[in-house]
C-alpha positions as CSV (number, residue, x, y, z in Angstrom):
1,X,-13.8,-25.8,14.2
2,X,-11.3,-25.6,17.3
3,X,-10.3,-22.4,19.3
4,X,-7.4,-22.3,21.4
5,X,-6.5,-19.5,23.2
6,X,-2.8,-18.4,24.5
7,X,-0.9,-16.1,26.5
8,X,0.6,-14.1,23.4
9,X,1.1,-14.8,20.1
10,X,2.3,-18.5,20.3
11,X,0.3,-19.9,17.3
12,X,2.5,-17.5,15.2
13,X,2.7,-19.7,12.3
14,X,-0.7,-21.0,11.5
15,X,-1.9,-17.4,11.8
16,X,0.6,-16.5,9.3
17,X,-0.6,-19.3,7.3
18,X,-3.9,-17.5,6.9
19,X,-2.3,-14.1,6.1
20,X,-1.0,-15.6,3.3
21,X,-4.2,-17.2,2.1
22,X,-5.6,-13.8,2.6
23,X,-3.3,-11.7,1.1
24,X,-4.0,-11.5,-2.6
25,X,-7.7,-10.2,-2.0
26,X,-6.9,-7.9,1.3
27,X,-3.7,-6.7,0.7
28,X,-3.6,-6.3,4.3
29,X,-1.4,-8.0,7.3
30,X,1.5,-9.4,5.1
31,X,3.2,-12.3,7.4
32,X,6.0,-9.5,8.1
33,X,3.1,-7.3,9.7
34,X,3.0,-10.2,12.4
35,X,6.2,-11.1,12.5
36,X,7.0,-7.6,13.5
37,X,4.1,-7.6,16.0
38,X,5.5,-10.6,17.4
39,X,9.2,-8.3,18.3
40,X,6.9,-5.9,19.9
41,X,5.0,-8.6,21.8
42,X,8.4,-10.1,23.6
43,X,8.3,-10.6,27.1
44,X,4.6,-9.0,27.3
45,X,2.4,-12.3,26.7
46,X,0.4,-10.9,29.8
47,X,-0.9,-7.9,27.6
48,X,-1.2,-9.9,24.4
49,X,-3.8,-12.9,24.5
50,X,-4.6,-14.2,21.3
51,X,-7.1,-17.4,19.8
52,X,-6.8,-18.8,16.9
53,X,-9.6,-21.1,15.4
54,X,-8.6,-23.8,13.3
55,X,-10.4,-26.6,11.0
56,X,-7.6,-29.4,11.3
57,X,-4.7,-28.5,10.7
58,X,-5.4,-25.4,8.5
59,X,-6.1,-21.7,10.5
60,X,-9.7,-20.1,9.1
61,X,-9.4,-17.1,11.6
62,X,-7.5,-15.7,14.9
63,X,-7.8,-12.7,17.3
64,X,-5.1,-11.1,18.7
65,X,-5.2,-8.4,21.5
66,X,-3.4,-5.5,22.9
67,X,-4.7,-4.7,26.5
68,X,-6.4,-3.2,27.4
69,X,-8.9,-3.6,23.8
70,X,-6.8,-2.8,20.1
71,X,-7.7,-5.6,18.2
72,X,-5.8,-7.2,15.3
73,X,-8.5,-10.0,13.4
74,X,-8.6,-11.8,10.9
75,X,-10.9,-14.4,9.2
76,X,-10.9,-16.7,6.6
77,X,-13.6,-14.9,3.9
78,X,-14.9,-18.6,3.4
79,X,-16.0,-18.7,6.8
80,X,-17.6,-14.9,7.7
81,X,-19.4,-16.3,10.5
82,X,-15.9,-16.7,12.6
83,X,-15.8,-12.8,12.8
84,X,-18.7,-13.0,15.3
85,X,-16.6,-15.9,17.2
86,X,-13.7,-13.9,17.2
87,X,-15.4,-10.8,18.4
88,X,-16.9,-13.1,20.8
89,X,-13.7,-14.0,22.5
90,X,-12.2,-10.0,22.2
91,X,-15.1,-8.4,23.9
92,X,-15.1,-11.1,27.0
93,X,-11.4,-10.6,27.4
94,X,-10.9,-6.9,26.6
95,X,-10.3,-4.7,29.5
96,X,-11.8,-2.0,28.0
97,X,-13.3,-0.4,25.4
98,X,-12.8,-2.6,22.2
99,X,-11.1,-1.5,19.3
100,X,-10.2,-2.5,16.0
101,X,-8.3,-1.4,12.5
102,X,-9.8,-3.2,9.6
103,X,-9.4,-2.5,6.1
104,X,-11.6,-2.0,3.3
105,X,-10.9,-5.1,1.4
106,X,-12.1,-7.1,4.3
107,X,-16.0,-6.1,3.7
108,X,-17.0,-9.6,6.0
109,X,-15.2,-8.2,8.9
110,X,-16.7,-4.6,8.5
111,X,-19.9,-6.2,8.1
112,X,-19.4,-8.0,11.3
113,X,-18.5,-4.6,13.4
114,X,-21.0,-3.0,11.9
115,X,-24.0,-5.6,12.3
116,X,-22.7,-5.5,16.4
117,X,-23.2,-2.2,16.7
118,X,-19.4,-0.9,16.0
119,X,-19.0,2.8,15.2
120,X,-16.6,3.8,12.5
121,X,-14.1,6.5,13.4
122,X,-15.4,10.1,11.1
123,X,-11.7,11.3,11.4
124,X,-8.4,10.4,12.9
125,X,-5.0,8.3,12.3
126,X,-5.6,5.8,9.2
127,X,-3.2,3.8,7.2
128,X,-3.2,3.6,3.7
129,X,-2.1,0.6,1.6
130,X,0.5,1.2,-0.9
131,X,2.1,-0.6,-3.7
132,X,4.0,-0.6,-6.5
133,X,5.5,-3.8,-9.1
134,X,9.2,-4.6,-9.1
135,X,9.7,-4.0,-12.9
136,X,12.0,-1.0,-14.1
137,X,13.3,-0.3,-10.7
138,X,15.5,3.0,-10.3
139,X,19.2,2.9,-9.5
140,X,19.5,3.5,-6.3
141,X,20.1,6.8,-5.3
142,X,23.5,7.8,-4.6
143,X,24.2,8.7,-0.6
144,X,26.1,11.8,0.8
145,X,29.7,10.9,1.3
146,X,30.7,8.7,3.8
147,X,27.1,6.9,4.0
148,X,26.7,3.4,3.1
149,X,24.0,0.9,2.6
150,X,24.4,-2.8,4.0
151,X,23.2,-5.2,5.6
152,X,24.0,-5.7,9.6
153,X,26.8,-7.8,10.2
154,X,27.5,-8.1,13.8
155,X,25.9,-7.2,17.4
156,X,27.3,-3.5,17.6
157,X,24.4,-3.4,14.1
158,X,21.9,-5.1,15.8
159,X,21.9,-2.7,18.7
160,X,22.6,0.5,16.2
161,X,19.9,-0.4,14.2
162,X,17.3,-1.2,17.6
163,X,18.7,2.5,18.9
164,X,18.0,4.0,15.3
165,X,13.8,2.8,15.3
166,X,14.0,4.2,19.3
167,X,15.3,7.8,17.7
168,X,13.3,7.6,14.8
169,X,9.8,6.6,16.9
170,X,10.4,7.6,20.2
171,X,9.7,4.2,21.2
172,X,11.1,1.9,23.9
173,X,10.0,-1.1,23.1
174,X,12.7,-2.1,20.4
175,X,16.0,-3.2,22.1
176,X,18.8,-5.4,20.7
177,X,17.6,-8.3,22.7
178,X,14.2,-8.0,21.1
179,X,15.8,-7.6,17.3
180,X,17.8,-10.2,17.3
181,X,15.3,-12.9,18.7
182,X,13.1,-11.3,15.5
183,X,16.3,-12.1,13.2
184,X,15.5,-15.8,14.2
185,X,12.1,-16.0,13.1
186,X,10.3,-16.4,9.9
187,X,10.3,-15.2,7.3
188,X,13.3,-12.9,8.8
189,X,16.1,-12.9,6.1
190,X,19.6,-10.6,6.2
191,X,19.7,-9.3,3.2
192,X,16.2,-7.9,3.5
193,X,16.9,-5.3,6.8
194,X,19.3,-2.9,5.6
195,X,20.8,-0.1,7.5
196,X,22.6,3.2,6.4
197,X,25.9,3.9,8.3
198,X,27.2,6.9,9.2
199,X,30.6,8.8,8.3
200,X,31.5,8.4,11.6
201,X,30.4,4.8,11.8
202,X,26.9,3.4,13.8
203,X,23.4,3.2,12.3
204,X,21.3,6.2,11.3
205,X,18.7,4.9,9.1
206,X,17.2,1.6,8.2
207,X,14.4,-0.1,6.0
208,X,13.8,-3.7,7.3
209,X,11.8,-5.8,4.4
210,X,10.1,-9.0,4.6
211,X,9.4,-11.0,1.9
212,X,5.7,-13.6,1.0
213,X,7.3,-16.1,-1.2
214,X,4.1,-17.6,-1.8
215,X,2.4,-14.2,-3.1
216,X,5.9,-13.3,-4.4
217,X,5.2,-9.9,-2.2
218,X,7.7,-7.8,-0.5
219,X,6.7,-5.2,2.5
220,X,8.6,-2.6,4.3
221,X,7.9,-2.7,8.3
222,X,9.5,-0.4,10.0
223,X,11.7,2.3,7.9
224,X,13.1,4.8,10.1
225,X,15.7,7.5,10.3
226,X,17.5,8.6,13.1
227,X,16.1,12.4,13.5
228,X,19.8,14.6,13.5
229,X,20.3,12.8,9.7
230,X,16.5,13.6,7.9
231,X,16.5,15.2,4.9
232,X,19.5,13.9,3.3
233,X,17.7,11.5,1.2
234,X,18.6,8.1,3.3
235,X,15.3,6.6,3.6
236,X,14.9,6.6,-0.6
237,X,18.6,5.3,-0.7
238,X,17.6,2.1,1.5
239,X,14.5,1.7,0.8
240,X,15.3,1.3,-3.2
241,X,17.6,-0.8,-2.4
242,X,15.2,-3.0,-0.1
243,X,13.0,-3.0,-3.5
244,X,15.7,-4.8,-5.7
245,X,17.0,-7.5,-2.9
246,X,12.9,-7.8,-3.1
247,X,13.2,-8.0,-6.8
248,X,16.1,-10.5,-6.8
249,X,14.6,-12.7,-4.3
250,X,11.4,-13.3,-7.2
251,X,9.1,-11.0,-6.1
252,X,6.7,-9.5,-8.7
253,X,5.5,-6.5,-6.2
254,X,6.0,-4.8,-3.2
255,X,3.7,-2.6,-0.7
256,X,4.0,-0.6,2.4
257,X,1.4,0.7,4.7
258,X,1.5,4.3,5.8
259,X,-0.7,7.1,7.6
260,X,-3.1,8.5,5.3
261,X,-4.0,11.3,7.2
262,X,-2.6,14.8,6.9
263,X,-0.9,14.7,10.6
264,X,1.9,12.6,9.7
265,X,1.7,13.0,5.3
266,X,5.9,12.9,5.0
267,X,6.3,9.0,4.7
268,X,3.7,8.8,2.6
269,X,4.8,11.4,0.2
270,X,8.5,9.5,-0.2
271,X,6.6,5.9,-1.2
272,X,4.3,8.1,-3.6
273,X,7.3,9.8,-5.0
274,X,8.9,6.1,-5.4
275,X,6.3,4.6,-7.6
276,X,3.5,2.9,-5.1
277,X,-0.1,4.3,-5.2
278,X,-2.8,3.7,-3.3
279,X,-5.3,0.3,-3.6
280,X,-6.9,0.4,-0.4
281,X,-7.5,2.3,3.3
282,X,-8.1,1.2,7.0
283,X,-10.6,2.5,9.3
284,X,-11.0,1.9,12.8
285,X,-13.8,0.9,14.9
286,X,-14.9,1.3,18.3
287,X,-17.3,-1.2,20.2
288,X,-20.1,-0.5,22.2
289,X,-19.7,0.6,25.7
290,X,-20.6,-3.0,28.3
291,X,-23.0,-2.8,30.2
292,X,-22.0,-3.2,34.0
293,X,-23.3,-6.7,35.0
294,X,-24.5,-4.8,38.4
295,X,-27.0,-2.8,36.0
C-alpha cells in the first residue's frame, strides 16, 4: 500500500474509482457526490487536505478533510484495516475536534469509529438515502405558464443557475466561475443539469444530475429553487425530467440523498411523493477530545 497526501482533492479520479467499486453495496458517495464536493473545494486547497492510499494503480481507500475536522472517508471493504490508517492521518491533521458522516451500509467504517472510541450523535441533522428504478416514469409535470425546462446554453445560465443554488441555500460558495470549471469535469454532462426559466427570463429552479455508467445509477446533487418561486411545483417538473435524461442515458435506477430529520422534512417529502424510498441512513460521529501534549 502507498499513501499520498495533497493540498485538496487532486487525486479526484482514483477516489472516484473507489466510489464506484463501492457503490452497489453502500449506496453511498456516488462519483457526483465528489465531483460536487470538488466545486465547493475550488480555490480552498488550504482547508481541504486529503490522502488517498493506493495498491498500484487501483485506490482501496482515501480521507478527505474539511478544516477544521468534517471528515468524508472511505475504504475499500476488502481492506477494513485502512479505516484505522485513514483515521490515523485525519486525527494528526484535524484542527479540531474530529468529525465524520458515515452510513449504515459501511458497518467496517462504523466499526472502526466505534472501536476508537467515536461517539455516535443520539439526535441531530442526518441524511437519508433514497432511491427509486427508472421503469414507468411519470410524464413530466406540466409548469405554470411561461416556465420552461432546459438545459443551460450559455454564460448568462451558468451564472443564473450559480445565483439560483446561492438563493435557494443561502450559500456563497457557488459562483459562475466555480460552475463552470465543475461543467469541465467528470462525469459532468449537459443534458443532466437542468434549469427552470422564468416568464420573465433568468433561472429560478434547477436539478443538476450526474450519472455512474458503470452502476448504470443516476443521483441528484444539488436541486434548488430560488425562494420568491416555491410552491409552484418546479422542483417535481425538473427533477422528473432529470429522471428520464437518466433513463435515456441507460440507467436502471436513480437515488438522492436527503435530511431525514424532521427540521428540514420538505425535500424529502417531494422525492417520497416521486417514487424513491428509503434503503439506508447516515449518522455522525464525533472523536475523542486530544489530549494536550503539555498534559
Amino acid at each position: 500500500m502507498r499513501r499520498r497526501e495533497h493540498a485538496g482533492p487532486v487525486a479526484l479520479r482514483a477516489m472516484q474509482g473507489l466510489a464506484v467499486q463501492c457503490f452497489p453495496a453502500a449506496g453511498y458517495r456516488h462519483i457526483g457526490d465528489l465531483t460536487w464536493n470538488w466545486c465547493l473545494a475550488l480555490d480552498r486547497a488550504g482547508e481541504c487536505p486529503t490522502a488517498i492510499w493506493t495498491e498500484g494503480d487501483t485506490a482501496v481507500a482515501w480521507g478527505w478533510l474539511d478544516l477544521p475536522g468534517e471528515l468524508m472517508l472511505q475504504v475499500d471493504p476488502r481492506h477494513p484495516g485502512l479505516a484505522d490508517e485513514v483515521l490515523d492521518w485525519a486525527e494528526r491533521t484535524a484542527d479540531g475536534p474530529l468529525t465524520a458522516e458515515v452510513a449504515e451500509t459501511e458497518p467496517h467504517l462504523v466499526a472502526a469509529l466505534e472501536r476508537r472510541g467515536y461517539t455516535r450523535a443520539a439526535d441531530g441533522p442526518f441524511m437519508v438515502c433514497l432511491g427509486r428504478p427508472l421503469a414507468d416514469l411519470p410524464a413530466v409535470p406540466d409548469l405554470p405558464d411561461g416556465y420552461t425546462v432546459r438545459a443551460q446554453r450559455d454564460h448568462a445560465d451558468v451564472a443564473g443557475r450559480a445565483a439560483a443554488h446561492r438563493a435557494a441555500f443561502g450559500s456563497t460558495r457557488v459562483t459562475a466561475g466555480r460552475h463552470a470549471r465543475m461543467r469541465d469535469t467528470w462525469p459532468y454532462r449537459p443534458e443532466l443539469d437542468l434549469v427552470v426559466v422564468a416568464p420573465a427570463g433568468g433561472v429560478v429552479a434547477y436539478c443538476q444530475g450526474w450519472y455512474d455508467r458503470a452502476n448504470r445509477t443516476g443521483e441528484f446533487e444539488p436541486v434548488g429553487t430560488h425562494p420568491g418561486h416555491r410552491r409552484l411545483g418546479l422542483a417535481r417538473s425538473v427533477c422528473t425530467a432529470v429522471l428520464h435524461a437518466f433513463a435515456a442515458a441507460g440507467g436502471t435506477r436513480a437515488v438522492v440523498y436527503a435530511r431525514g430529520d424532521d427540521a428540514y422534512p420538505v425535500p424529502r417529502r417531494l422525492y417520497e411523493s416521486m417514487g424513491f424510498g428509503a434503503y439506508t441512513r447516515t449518522h455522525t460521529y464525533t472523536g475523542p477530545r486530544r489530549r494536550s501534549p503539555n498534559v
